[in-house]
C-alpha positions in Angstrom: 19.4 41.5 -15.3 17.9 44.1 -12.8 19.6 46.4 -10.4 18.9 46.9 -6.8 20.0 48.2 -3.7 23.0 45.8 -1.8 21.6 43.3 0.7 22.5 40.5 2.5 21.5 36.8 2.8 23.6 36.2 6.5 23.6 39.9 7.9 24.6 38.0 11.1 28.1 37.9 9.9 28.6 42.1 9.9 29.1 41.8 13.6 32.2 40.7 12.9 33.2 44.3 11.7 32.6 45.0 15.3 35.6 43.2 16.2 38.2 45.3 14.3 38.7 47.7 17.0 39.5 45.5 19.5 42.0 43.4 17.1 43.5 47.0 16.6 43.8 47.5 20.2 44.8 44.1 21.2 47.8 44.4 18.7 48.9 48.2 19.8 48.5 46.2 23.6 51.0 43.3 22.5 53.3 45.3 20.8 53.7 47.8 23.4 54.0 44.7 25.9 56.7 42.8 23.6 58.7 46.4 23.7 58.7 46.5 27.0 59.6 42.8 28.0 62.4 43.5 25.1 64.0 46.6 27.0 64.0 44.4 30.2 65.8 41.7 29.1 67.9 43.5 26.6 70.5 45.8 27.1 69.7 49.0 25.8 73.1 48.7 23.8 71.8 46.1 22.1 68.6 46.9 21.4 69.6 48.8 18.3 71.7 45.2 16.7 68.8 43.5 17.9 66.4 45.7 16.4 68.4 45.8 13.1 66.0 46.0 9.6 62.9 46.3 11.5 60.9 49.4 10.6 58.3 50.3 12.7 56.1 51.9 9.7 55.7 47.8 7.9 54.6 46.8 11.4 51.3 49.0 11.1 50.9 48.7 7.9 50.7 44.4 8.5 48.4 45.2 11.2 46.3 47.5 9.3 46.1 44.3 6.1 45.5 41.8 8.6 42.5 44.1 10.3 40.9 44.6 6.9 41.4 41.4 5.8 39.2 40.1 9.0 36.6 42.8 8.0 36.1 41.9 4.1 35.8 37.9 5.2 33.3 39.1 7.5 31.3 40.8 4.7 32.0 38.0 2.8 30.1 35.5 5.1 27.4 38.0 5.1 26.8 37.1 1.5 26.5 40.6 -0.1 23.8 40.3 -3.1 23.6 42.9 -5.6 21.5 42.4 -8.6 19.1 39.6 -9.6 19.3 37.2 -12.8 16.1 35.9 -14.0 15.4 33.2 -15.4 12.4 31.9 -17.3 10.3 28.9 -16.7 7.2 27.6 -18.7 4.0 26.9 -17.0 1.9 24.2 -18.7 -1.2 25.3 -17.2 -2.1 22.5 -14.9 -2.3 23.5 -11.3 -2.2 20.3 -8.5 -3.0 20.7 -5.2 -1.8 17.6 -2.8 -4.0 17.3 0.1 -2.1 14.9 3.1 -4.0 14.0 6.0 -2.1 14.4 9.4 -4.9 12.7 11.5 -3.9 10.2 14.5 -4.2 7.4 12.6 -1.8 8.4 9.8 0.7 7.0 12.7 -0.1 3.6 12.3 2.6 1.5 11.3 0.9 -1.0 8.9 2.8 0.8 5.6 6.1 1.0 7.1 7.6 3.3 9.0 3.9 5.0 9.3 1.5 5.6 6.6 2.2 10.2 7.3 6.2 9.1 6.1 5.0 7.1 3.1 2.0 9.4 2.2 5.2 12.2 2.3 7.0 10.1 0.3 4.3 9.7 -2.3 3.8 13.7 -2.5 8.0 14.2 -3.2 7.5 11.5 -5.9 4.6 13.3 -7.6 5.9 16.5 -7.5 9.3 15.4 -9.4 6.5 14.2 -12.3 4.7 17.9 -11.8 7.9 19.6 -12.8 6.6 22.5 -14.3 3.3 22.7 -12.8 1.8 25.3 -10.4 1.9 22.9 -6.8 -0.1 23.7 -3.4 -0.3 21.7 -0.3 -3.4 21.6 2.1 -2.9 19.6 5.5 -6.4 18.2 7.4 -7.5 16.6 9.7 -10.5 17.3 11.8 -10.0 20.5 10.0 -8.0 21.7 6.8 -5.5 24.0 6.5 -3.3 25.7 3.4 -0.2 25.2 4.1 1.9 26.1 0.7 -0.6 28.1 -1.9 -0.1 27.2 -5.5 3.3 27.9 -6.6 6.4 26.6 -9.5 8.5 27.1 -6.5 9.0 23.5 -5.6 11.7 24.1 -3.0 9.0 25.9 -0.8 5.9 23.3 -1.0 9.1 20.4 0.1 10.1 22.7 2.8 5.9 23.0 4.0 5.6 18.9 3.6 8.5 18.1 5.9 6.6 20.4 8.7 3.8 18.2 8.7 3.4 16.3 11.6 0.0 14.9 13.5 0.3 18.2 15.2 -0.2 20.7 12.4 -4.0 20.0 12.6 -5.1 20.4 16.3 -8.8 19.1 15.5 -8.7 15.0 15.6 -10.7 13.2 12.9 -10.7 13.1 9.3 -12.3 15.5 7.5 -12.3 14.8 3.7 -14.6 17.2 2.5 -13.0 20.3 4.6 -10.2 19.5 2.8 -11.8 19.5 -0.7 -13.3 22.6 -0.2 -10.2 24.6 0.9 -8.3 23.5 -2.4 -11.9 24.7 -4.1 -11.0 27.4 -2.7 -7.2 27.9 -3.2 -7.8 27.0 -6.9 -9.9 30.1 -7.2 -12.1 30.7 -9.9 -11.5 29.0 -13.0 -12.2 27.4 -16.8 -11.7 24.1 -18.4 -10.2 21.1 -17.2 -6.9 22.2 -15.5 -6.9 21.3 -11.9 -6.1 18.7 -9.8 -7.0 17.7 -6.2 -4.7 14.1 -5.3 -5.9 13.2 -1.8 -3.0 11.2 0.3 -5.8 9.2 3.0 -6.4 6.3 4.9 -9.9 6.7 3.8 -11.7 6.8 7.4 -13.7 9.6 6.8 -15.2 10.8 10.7 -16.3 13.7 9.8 -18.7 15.3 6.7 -19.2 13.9 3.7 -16.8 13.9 1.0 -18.2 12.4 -1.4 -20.9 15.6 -2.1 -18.1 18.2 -1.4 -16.4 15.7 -4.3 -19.7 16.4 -6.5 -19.5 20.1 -6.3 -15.6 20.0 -6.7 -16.4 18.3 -10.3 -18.8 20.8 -11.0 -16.1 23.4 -10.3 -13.9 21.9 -12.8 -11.7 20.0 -10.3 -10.7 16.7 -10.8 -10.3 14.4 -7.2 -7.9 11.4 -7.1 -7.5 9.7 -4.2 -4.4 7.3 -2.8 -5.2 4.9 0.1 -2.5 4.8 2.4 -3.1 1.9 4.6 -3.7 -1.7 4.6 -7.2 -3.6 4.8 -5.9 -5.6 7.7 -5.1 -2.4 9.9 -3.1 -1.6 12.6 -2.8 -0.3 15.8 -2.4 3.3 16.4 0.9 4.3 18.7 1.4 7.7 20.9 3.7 8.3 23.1 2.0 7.7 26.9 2.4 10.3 30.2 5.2 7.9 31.4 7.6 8.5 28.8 6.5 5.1 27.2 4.3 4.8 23.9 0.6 3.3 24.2 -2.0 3.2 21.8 -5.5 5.2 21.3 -8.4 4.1 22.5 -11.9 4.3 22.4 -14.1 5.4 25.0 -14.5 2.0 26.5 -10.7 2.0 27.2 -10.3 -0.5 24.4 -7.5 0.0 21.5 -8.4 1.5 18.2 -7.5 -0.8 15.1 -7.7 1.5 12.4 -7.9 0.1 8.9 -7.7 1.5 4.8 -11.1 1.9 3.9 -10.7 1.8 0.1 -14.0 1.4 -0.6 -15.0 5.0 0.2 -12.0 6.6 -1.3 -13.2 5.0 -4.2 -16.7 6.7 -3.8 -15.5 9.7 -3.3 -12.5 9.5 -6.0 -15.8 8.8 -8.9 -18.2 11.0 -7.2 -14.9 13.8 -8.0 -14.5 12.4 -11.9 -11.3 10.7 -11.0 -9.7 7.7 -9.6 -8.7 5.7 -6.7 -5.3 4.8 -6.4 -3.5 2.1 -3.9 0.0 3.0 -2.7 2.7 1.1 -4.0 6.1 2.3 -6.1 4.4 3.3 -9.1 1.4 5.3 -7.1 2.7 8.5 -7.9 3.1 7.6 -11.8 0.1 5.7 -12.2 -1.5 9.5 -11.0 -0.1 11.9 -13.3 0.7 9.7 -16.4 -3.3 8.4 -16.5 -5.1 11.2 -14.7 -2.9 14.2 -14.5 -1.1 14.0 -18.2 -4.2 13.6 -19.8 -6.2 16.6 -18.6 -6.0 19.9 -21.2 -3.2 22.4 -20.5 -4.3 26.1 -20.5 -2.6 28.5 -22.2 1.1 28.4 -22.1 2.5 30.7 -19.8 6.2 31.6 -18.9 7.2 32.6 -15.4 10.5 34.6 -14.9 12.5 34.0 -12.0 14.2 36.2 -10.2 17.5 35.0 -8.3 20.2 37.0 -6.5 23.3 37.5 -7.6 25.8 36.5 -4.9 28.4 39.5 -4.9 30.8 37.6 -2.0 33.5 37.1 -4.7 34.2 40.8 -4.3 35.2 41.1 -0.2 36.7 37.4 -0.7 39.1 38.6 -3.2 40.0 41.5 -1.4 40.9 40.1 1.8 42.6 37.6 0.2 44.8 40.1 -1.7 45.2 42.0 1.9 46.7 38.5 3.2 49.1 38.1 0.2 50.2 41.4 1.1 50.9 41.3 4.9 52.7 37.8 3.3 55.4 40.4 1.1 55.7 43.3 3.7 57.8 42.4 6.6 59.3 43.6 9.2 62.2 42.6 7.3 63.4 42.6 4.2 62.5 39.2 2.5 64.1 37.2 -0.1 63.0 37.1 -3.8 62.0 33.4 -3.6 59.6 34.0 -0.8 58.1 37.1 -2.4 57.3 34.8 -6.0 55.3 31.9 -4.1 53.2 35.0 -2.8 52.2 35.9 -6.0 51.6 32.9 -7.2 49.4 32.8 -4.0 47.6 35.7 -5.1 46.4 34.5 -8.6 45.1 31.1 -7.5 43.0 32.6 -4.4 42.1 35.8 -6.9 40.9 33.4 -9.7 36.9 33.3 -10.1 34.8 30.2 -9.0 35.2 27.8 -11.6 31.4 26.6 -10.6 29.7 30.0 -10.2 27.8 29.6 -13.3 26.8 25.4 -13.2 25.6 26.4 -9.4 23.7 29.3 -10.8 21.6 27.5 -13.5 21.5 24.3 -10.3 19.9 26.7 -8.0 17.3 28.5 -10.6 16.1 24.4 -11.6 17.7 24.3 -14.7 19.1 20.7 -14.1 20.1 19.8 -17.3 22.3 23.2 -18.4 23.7 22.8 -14.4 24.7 18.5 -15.5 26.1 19.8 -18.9 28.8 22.7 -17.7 29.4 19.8 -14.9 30.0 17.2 -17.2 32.6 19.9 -19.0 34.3 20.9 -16.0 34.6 17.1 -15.1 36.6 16.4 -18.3 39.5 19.0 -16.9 38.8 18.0 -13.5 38.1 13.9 -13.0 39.7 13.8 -10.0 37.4 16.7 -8.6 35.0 15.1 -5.8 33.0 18.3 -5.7 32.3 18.6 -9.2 31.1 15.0 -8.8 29.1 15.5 -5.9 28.0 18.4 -7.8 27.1 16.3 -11.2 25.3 13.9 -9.2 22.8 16.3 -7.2 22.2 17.9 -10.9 21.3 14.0 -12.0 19.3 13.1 -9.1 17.1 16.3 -9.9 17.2 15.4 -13.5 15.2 11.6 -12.3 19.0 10.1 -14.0 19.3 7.9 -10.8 22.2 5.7 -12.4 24.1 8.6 -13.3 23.8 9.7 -9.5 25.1 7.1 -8.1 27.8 7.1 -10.6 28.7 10.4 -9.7 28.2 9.9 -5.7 30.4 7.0 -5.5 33.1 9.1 -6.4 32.6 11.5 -3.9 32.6 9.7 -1.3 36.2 9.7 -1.9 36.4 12.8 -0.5 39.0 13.7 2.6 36.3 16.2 4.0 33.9 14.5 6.2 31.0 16.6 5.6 31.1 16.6 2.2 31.7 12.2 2.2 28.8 12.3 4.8 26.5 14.0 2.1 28.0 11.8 -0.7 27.0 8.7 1.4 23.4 10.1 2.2 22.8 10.8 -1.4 24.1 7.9 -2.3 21.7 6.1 -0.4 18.9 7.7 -1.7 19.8 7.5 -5.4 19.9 3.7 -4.7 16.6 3.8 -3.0 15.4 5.3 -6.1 17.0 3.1 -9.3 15.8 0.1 -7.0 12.3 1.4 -7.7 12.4 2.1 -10.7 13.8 -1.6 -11.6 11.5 -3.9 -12.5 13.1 -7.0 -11.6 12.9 -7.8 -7.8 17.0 -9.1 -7.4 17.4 -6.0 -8.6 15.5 -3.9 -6.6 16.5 -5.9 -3.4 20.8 -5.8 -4.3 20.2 -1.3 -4.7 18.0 -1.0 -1.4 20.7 -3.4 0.6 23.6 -1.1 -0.8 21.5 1.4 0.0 21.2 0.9 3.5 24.9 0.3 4.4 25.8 4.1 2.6 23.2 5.4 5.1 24.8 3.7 7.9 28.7 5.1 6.7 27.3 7.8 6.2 25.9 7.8 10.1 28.7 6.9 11.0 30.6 9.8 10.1 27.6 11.9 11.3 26.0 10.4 13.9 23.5 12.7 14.1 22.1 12.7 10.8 18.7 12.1 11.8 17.4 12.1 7.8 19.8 9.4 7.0 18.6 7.3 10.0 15.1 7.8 9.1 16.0 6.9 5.5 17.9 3.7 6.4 14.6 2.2 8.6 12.5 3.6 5.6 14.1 1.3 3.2 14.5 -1.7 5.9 10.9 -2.0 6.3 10.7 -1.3 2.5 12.9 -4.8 2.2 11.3 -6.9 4.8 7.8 -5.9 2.9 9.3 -6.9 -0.1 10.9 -10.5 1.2 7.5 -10.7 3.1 5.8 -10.6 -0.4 8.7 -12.6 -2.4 7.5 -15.3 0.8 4.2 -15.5 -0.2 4.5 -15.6 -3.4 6.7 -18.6 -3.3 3.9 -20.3 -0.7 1.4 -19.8 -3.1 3.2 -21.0 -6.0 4.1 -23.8 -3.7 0.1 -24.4 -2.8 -1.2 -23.9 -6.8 1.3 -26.8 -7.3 0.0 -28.8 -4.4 -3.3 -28.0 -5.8 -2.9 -29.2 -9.2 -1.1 -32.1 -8.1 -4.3 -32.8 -5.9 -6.8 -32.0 -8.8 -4.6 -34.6 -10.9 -5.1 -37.5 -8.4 -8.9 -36.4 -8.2 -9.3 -37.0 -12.1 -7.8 -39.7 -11.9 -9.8 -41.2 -9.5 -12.9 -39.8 -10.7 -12.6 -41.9 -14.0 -11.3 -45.0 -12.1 -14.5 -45.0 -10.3 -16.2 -44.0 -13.3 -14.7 -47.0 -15.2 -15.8 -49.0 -12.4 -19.1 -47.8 -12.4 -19.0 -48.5 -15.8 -17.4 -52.2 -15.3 -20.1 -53.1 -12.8 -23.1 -51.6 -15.0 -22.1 -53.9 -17.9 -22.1 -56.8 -15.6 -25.2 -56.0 -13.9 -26.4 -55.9 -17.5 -25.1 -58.6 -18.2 -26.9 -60.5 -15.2 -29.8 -58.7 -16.2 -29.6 -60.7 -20.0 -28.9 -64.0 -18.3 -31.8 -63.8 -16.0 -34.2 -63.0 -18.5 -32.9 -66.1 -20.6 -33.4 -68.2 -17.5 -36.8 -66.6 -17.4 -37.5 -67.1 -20.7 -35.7 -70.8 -20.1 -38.5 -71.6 -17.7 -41.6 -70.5 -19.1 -40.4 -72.3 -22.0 -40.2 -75.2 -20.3 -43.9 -74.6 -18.1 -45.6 -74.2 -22.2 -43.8 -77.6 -22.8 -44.7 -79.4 -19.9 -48.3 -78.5 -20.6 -48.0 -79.6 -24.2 -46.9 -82.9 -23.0 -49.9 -83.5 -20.7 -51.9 -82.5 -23.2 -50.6 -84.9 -25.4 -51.0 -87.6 -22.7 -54.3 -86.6 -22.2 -54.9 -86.8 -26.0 -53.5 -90.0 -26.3 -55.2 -92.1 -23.3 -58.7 -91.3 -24.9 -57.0 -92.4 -27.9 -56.5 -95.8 -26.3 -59.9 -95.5 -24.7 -61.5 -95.7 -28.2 -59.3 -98.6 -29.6 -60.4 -100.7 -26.7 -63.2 -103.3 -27.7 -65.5 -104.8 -25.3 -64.1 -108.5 -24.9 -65.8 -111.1 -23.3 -62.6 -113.1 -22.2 -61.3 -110.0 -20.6 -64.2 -109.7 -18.4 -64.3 -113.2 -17.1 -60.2 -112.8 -16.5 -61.0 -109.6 -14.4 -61.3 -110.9 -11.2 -58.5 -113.6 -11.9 -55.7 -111.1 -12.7 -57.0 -108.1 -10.7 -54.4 -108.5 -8.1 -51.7 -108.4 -10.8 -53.5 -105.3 -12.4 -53.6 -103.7 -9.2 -49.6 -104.8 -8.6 -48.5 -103.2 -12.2 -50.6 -99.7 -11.5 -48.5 -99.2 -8.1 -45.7 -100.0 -10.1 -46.9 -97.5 -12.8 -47.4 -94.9 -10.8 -43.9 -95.4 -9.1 -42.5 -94.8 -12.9 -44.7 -92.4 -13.4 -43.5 -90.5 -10.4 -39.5 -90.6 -11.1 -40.5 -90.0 -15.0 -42.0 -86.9 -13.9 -38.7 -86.2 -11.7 -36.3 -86.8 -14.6 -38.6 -84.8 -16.9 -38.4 -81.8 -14.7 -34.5 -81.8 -14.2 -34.3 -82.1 -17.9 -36.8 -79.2 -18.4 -34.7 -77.1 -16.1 -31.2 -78.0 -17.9 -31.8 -76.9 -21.6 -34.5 -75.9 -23.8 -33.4 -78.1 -26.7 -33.3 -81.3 -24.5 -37.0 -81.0 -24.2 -37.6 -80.5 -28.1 -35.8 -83.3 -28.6 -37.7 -85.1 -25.9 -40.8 -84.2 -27.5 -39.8 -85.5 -31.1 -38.4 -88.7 -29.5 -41.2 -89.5 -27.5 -43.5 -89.2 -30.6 -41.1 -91.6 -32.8 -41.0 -94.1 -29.6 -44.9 -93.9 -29.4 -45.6 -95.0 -33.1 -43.4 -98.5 -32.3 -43.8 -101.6 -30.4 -43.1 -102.3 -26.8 -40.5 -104.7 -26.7 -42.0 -108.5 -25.7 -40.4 -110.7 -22.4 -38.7 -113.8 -23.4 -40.4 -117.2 -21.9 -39.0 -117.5 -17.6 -39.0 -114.2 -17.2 -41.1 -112.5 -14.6 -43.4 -109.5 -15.7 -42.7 -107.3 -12.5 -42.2 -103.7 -13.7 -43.1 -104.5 -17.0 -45.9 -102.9 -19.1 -47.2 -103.2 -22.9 -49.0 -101.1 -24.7 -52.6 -101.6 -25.4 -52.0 -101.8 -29.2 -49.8 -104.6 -28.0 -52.1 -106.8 -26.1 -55.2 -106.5 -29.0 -52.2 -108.0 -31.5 -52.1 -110.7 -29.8 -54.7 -113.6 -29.4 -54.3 -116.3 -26.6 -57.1 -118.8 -25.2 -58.8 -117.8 -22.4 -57.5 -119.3 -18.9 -53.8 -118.8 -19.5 -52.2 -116.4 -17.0 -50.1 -114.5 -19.5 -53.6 -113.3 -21.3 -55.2 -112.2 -18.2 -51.2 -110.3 -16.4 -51.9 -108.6 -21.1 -55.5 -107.6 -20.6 -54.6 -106.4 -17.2 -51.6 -104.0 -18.7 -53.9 -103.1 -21.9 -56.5 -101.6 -19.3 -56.1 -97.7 -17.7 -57.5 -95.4 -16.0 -59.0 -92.1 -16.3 -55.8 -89.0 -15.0 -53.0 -92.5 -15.7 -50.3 -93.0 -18.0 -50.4 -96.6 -20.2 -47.1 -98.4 -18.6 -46.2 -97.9 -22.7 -46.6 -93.9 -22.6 -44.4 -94.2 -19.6 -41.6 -96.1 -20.8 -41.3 -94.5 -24.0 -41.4 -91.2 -22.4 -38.5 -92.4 -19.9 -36.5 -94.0 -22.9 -37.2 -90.4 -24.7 -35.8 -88.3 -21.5 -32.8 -90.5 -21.2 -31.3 -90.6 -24.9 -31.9 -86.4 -24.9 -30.0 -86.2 -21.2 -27.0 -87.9 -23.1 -27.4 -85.4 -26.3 -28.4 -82.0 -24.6 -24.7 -80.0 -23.2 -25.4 -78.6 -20.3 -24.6 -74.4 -19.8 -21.7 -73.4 -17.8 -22.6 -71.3 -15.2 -20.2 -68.7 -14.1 -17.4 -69.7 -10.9 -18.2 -66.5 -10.1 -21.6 -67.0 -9.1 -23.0 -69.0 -6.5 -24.8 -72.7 -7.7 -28.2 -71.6 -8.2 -30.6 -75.0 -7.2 -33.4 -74.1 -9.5 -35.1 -77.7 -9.5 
């Protein structure tokens, strides 16, 4: 602890000093007035029973307590410091600078409420992580600008974030690298891998190039991360118009400007600078320093002191306080005993120290967990305390112990004091906002944000001008109508997969119906293929056998030829039987004609029946024709040659001429025997041969 010279945090209040004189004449004025009024109404008689016990010496003295008791509260609302405690905090050697871009477009509204108010959100997030590390801010836009240098005083780089607004900057655009190469520049000069530039953009760079000021930041030892804050789909960009209305930028052609995340070159720029790009979302700000931030070496350890004030207000408090018990026991009467105890008992509760002085102390210096610890203690003794549980759950919302905070607000909500329920209910909210990020399933997450926005809406209901809590509460409704939006769309797609697999089922399915039609249909067309080749075969089968038998016919007429002898009686009956010869060749070449018919629908019918023909037309051809009886005519019937040179009958007769008429042929004619026998043949192998069954399916092919 360190000495100094007495100051003040609210010198404001000393003014109130000023008013001790005229208290001092105002009372002299009423008393002098009260004496007066007193002797008119009064007999002078009976002033002195009137005026019986009352000394005129306690009257000043009461008047002189209350006077100084009004000018030690006065000092004490001045907050008198005296002294400083200091307090020691370890550096880890990594120093982050957040860069936020306050460009136009950071007003869009596609990342509810805008993508400024989420990218501030982002930075609050990170720097909770960064507890312990050196933290700057730089602001940019069409320009860059430092707006907290690198510091372990948190409290001051929150204070510099909330100021930024799209005004900060007055240059439009969005110039990355001027904003890379002022944190170069606030980083200094430096060693080893220790720094770290996180770059809060939508990404549509106007202006420079960032990715070479990215190079040269590398080079420099300076890591670049980058965080699109934006959507691909874009939005429109609002401003408030002339009118009092809102309207939207525009181009130069009059036309509105749809400005859109352009992830591609924060991506670029985020490997051109040896780090990474991340998208926004709940875990942004831990994906950042747990994979790009933690990892990087820590310089020496160093250790910061701290050096806080010692608030010295107990002091005047007390005294005026003891001045008030005081004026309480001097009267201008004498007062009873009882009265005088209850004043002293007065006097030791208001005279007792702050029960919390030391638990706000170790709060305010950033030591959360000592601050939660003497809490917790007090709260043992004191359950029923609101403040010490308003208290506890501030200590646990710094500590990142967001269930514990809203343990501890819910309590104080309790409290009769509306300013302190309205803070309860704000906090509240928040420390529900919180846990329902951090919970990983989404029922979750959706139950803390709803319960989070009905404490912000008590709570502005109590304080309706809490414009934080109002902001908050539409914060977390867009935050819940993003996350139904998605819960939406995931159930349509899951809906539309299931669809899908449904439809590629039914495809399969049909796919190897129609490939076990295909399949069906291929074997029968094979199968027609067989048969048609067998019916091919079939028929040339036939054709060879048809020839075999001509030949054989052929064969066998010269045969007959050369059995035939030259016969003397056969000449002279020539003439005589010519007519019958010529009778019995028509009739032979009729037979001949519907043999050949029968032997060709045979043919066509089966292979076998025209072996069989073939063997029986042989066997029939070795034996006799068989002979008329006596009557009968000889119309359509023929003998053999063989036949008629067996037999020997005079010359003359008509039956020897009709024989030698039958035994003579002629060249390219059947014998009336070759045709019979080969008719006999055909007919006993049509009765033998089964014929094939041809399919119902097919049509009656007329082959013959």
């Amino acid at each position: 602890m360190e000495t100094s010279s007495l100051t003040f945090a609210q010198p404001w209040w000393l003014l109130g000093i000023l008013a001790a004189p005229a208290f001092a004449i105002l009372y002299i004025w009423s008393q002098r007035r009260g004496d007066a009024l007193i002797s008119r109404l009064v007999a002078p008689r009976l002033k002195a029973e009137l005026a019986n016990g009352v000394s005129i010496g306690r009257r000043i003295l009461r008047a002189v307590l209350v006077l100084g008791a009004v000018v030690l509260m006065a000092i004490a609302l001045a907050r008198p410091q005296l002294g400083f405690i200091e307090n020691e905090i370890k550096h880890r050697g990594r120093d982050i600078i957040i860069a936020v871009d306050t460009s136009r477009s950071m007003l869009a509204t596609d990342v509810p409420p805008t993508r400024l108010a989420r990218a501030k959100l982002l930075a609050q997030d990170l720097m909770r992580f960064a507890a312990g590390d050196r933290i700057g801010l730089v602001a940019f836009a069409g320009s860059s600008f430092l707006q907290a240098p690198l510091t372990l005083d948190q409290s001051a780089v929150l204070q510099a974030l909330d100021e930024l607004d799209t005004n900060v900057i007055p240059k439009g655009g969005t110039n990355i690298a001027a904003a890379i190469r002022t944190a170069d520049e606030a980083f200094g000069k430096g060693e080893g891998n220790t720094r770290a530039l996180v770059i809060l953009t939508d990404g549509e760079e106007l202006d420079a190039d960032g990715i070479a000021a990215a190079k040269k930041a590398a080079e420099q030892g300076v890591r670049v991360f980058t965080v699109g804050i934006g959507s691909s789909e874009g939005s429109l960009i609002p401003i408030p118009s002339e009118g009092g209305g809102s309207d939207f930028v525009r181009d130069q052609a009059g036309k509105p400007v749809q400005s859109r995340l352009d992830a591609n070159r924060l991506k670029e720029i985020a490997a051109a600078g040896g780090g990474f790009y991340q998208p926004l979302g709940p875990d942004a700000a831990k994906a950042i320093f747990e994979k790009g931030i933690l990892p990087m070496e820590e310089a020496d350890s160093t250790t910061a002191t701290s050096r806080q004030p010692i608030e010295r207000y107990q002091w005047p408090l007390g005294f005026a306080l003891g001045l008030i018990v005081v004026w309480l026991l001097v009267g201008d009467r004498r007062r009873p005993a009882r009265v005088l105890r209850y004043a002293l008992g007065a006097l030791v509760i208001l005279l007792a120290p702050s029960a919390r002085a030391d638990a706000l102390g170790d709060y305010q210096a950033g030591n959360y967990d000592k601050a939660m610890q003497q809490f917790s203690e007090r709260l043992k003794a004191s359950p029923d305390s609101v403040k010490l549980q308003y208290n506890a759950g501030a200590a646990a919302y710094k500590m990142g112990d967001y269930g514990k905070a809203v343990e501890h607000f819910t309590k104080a909500i309790l409290a009769e004091d509306n300013k302190l329920r309205e803070e309860a209910l704000y906090n509240l909210g928040n420390s529900l906002v919180r846990r329902g990020e951090a919970a990983k399933g989404k029922e979750e997450k959706k139950a803390d944000w709803k319960n989070a926005i009905q404490h912000y809406t008590e709570a502005l209901k109590v304080d309706p001008k809490d414009k934080k809590a109002e902001e908050n509460r539409e914060i977390v409704k867009k935050l819940l109508e993003e996350l139904e939006k998605q819960e939406k769309q995931q159930d349509q797609q899951k809906n539309d997969q299931q669809k899908q697999d449904q439809k590629d089922q039914k495809d399969q399915k049909d796919q190897k119906d129609q490939k076990d039609q295909k399949d069906q249909n291929k074997d029968q067309q094979q199968q027609q293929q067989q048969n048609q080749q067998q019916k091919d075969q079939n028929k040339d089968q036939q054709q060879k056998d048809q020839q075999n038998q001509q030949q054989q016919n052929q064969d066998q007429k010269k045969d007959d030829k050369q059995e035939q002898k030259p016969d003397q009686q056969k000449q002279q009956g020539q003439g005589q039987n010519s007519q019958d010869q010529k009778k019995d060749q028509d009739q032979n070449g009729k037979s001949g004609d519907q043999e050949k018919k029968d032997q060709q629908g045979g043919d066509k019918k089966d292979q076998q029946k025209d072996q069989q023909s073939k063997g029986d037309q042989k066997q029939d051809q070795n034996q006799p024709a068989p002979q008329p009886t006596p009557g009968e005519k000889k119309q359509g019937e023929l003998k053999s040659a063989g036949d008629q040179q067996g037999q020997q009958q005079p010359q003359g007769q008509e039956g020897q001429g009709a024989a030698a008429g039958e035994g003579e042929e002629k060249d390219g004619e059947m014998s009336a025997a070759q045709a019979r026998s080969l008719l006999n043949s055909l007919r006993s192998d049509e009765e033998r041969v089964k014929l094939m069954q041809r399919q119902q399916t097919e049509d009656t092919v007329k082959d013959w």
